[in-house]
N, C-alpha and C positions, 0 to 999 in steps of 0.2 A: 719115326721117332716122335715121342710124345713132349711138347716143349711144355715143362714144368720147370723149370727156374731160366731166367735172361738174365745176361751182364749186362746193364747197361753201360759203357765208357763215356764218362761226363768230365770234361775239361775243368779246371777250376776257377777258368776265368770266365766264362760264359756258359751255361746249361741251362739255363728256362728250358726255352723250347725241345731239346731231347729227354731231358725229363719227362717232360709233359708227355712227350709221346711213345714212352719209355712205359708209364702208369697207363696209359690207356691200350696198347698193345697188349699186355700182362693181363689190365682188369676183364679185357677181352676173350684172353686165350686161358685162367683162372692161373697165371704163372705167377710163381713165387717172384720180384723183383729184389738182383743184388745189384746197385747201383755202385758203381767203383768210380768217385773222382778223385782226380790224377792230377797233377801236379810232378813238369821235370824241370827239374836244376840244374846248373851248369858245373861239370865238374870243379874239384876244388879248387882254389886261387892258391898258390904260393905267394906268398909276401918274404920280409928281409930274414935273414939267416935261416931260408928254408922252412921257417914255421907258413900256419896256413894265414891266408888273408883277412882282418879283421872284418873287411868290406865284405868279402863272400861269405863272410862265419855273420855278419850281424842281416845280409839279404837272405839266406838262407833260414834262420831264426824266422823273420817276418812271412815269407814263403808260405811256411809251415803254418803259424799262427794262422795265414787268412785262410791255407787249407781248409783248419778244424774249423774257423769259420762256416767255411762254405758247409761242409759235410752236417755242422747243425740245423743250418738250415735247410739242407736238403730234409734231414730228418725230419725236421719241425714239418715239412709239409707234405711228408710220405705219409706223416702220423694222421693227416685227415683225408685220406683214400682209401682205407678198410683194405687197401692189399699187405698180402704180407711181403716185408719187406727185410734187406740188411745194406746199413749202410759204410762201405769202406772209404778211408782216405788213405793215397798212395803219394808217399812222399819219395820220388829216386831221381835218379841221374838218367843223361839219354843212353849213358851206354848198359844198363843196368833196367833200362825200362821194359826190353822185350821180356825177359826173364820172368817180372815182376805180374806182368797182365796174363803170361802164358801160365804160372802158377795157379790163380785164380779160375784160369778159364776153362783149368780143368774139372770143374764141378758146376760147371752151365752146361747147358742143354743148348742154347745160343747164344754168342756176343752182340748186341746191338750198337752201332754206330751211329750216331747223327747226322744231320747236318754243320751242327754247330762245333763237335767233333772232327767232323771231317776239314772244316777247313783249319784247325790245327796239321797242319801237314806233314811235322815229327811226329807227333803222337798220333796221326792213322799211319803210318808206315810202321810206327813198334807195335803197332795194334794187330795189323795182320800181319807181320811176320811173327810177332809171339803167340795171337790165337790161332792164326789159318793155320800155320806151317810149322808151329811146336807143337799143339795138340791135337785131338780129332774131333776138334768144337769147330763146327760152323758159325759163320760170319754173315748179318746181315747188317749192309752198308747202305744209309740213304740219304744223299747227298743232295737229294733233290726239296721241294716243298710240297709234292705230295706226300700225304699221311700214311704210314705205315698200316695195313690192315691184319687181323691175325685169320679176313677171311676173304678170299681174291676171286672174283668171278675171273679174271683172265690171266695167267699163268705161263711163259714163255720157259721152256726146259729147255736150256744148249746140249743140245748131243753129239756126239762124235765119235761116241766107240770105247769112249777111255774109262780109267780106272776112277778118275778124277770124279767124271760125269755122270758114273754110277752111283758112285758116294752120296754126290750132291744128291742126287733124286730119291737114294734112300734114304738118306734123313730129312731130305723137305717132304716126307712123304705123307704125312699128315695136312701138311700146305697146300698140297698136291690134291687131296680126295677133297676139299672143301671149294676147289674152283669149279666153276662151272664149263670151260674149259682150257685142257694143258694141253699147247702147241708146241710138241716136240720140234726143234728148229734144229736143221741140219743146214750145213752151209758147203755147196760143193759135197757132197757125199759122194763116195767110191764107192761102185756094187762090184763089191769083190769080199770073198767067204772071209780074209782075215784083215779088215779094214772095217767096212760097216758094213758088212753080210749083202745077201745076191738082192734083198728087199731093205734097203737102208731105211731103217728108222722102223721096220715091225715087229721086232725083239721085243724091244722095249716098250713101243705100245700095248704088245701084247702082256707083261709083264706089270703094266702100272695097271690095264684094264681089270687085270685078278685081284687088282687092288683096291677096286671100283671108282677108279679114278676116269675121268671124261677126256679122251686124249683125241687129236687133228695129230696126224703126222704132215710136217710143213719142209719140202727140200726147196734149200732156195739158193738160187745161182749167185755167185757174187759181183758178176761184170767184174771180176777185177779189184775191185773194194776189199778194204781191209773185212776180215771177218766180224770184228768186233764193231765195224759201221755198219755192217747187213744184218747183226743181231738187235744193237741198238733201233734203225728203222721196222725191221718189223714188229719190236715190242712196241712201236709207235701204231705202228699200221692194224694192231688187235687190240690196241688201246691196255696192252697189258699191265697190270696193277706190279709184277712182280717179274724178275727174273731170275730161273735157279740155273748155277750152273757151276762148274768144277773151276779151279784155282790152280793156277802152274807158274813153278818157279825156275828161276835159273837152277843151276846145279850147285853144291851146297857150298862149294866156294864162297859164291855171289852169291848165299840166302837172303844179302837185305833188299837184294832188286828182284822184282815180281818179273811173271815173264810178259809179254808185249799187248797179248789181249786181255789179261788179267787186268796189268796196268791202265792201259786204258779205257776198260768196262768201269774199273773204279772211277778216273779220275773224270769220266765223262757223261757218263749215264745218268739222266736225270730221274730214271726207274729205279725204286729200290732194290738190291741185288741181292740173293741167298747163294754166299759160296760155300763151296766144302773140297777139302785140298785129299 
C-alpha cells in the first residue's frame, strides 16, 4: 500500500510536537497531510424546567471558538511547509467521537497518533476503535520520543498465522521493502499444518521476499512472559525503529475494549507501532 494521504489526530489542547512530526513524516514519504484537531465536549447539561444548561451552552460556545482558534493556526503554519495540506476542526461529544474520526479516516491511507495525542486517553481509545476497528485504515501510534521515520533500517513484523497479521504486513508493505531488515517475530510458534505450518514463519518470509523485502525469520520462546513483553524486548534487542502487527478485539459487544496484547503494545511500547485490524 502506497501512503499518499495521513490523518494526523491533533488534540486541541496541545499539538506542536505531533504536528511537527506529522509534516515531516509526509514531507518524507511526499503524502498529502489531513490534519484533523479534535476537540470532545461533555454531553449536554440539563438545567431548570428541563431546558439545557446556560453554563454548558456558554463552555461549549468557548470550546468551539478556541477550536477554530487552534485550527488557524495549525493552518497559518502548514502554509510554510510547501506540503500539501487540509486542515479539519472536530467539534463532538465522547459518545459521538468514534463515529466522527472513523468517518474521516476513511479516505487516509494511514491515521497517525502522537505522543501528545496519545496521552489524551479518551480520545486514543475513540481513535482506534473508530479507525482500527470501524474502517480498513491502519493505525500508526507513537507514544514514545523517538521520531517517526517513513524509512526504518529495522522493522519487527508480529506473526502468528492470523488474518489480522496478514493485513498488517500487506498494507505496511511499502514500510516493509524500505527497511534494511524485517524480523518476522513469532512467539511460541506451533509447527503444525493448520496453526503456523510444519516450518513456522517461511510462508511469509517467503511471500514478503517476492516483494524484495529483506526478512530474519525470529521464533522466540516466551519463558512464560506475556507475549506482548517478548515482542516489546526484542524490538529492543534489534533496536527496531518500528513495529507492524495486527489489532484484536473483544467481541462486538465489548468493541470499546481492545484485546490484551493490543492493549498493552498500545499503552506500553515506547516503539512506534503500525496496526491493522
Amino acid at each position: 500500500m502506497s501512503i499518499r494521504t495521513v490523518m494526523s489526530i491533533l488534540t486541541s489542547k496541545y499539538f506542536d510536537e505531533d504536528l511537527k512530526a506529522a509534516v515531516e513524516f509526509c514531507g518524507a514519504s511526499g503524502a498529502h497531510l489531513s490534519a484533523v484537531v479534535i476537540c470532545m465536549g461533555a454531553s449536554p447539561m440539563m438545567g431548570e424546567y428541563n431546558s439545557l444548561s446556560t453554563v454548558w451552552l456558554e463552555e461549549r460556545q468557548r470550546e468551539i471558538e478556541e477550536l477554530v482558534k487552534k485550527a488557524e493556526e495549525i493552518k497559518a503554519y502548514l502554509s510554510h511547509t510547501g506540503l500539501s495540506y487540509d486542515v479539519q476542526d472536530v467539534y463532538t461529544e465522547y459518545a459521538f467521537a468514534r463515529e466522527d474520526i472513523a468517518e474521516r479516516a476513511l479516505y487516509a491511507d494511514v491515521v497517525l497518533v502522537g505522543r501528545q495525542a496519545c496521552k489524551d486517553e479518551e480520545l486514543q481509545k475513540r481513535v482506534m476503535d473508530g479507525a482500527l476497528f470501524h474502517t480498513p485504515t491502519p493505525v500508526i501510534i507513537n507514544r514514545g520520543r523517538r521520531p517517526l521515520s517513513s524509512t526504518s533500517k529495522s522493522i519487527v513484523l508480529a506473526w502468528d498465522s492470523s488474518d489480522e497479521a496478514s493485513r498488517a504486513a500487506r498494507q505496511a508493505l511499502d514500510l516493509l521493502k524500505t527497511a534494511e531488515c524485517v524480523y518476522v517475530t513469532m512467539v511460541d510458534p506451533v509447527s503444525r499444518e493448520r496453526v503456523n505450518g510444519e516450518e513456522p514463519g517461511a510462508d511469509i518470509a517467503s511471500f514478503l521476499s517476492r516483494h524484495g523485502v529483506k526478512v530474519q525469520v525470529d521464533r522466540v520462546a516466551s519463558g512464560g512472559n506475556a507475549a506482548d513483553e517478548v515482542l516489546r524486548q526484542h524490538a529492543m534487542d534489534v533496536n527496531a525503529d518500528l513495529i507492524v502487527m495486527g489489532a484484536y478485539n473483544h467481541p462486538r459487544w465489548q468493541q470499546t475494549l481492545f484485546g490484551g496484547v493490543t492493549r498493552n503494545m498500545i499503552e506500553q511500547s515506547s516503539v512506534p507501532i503500525f496496526m491493522a485490524h
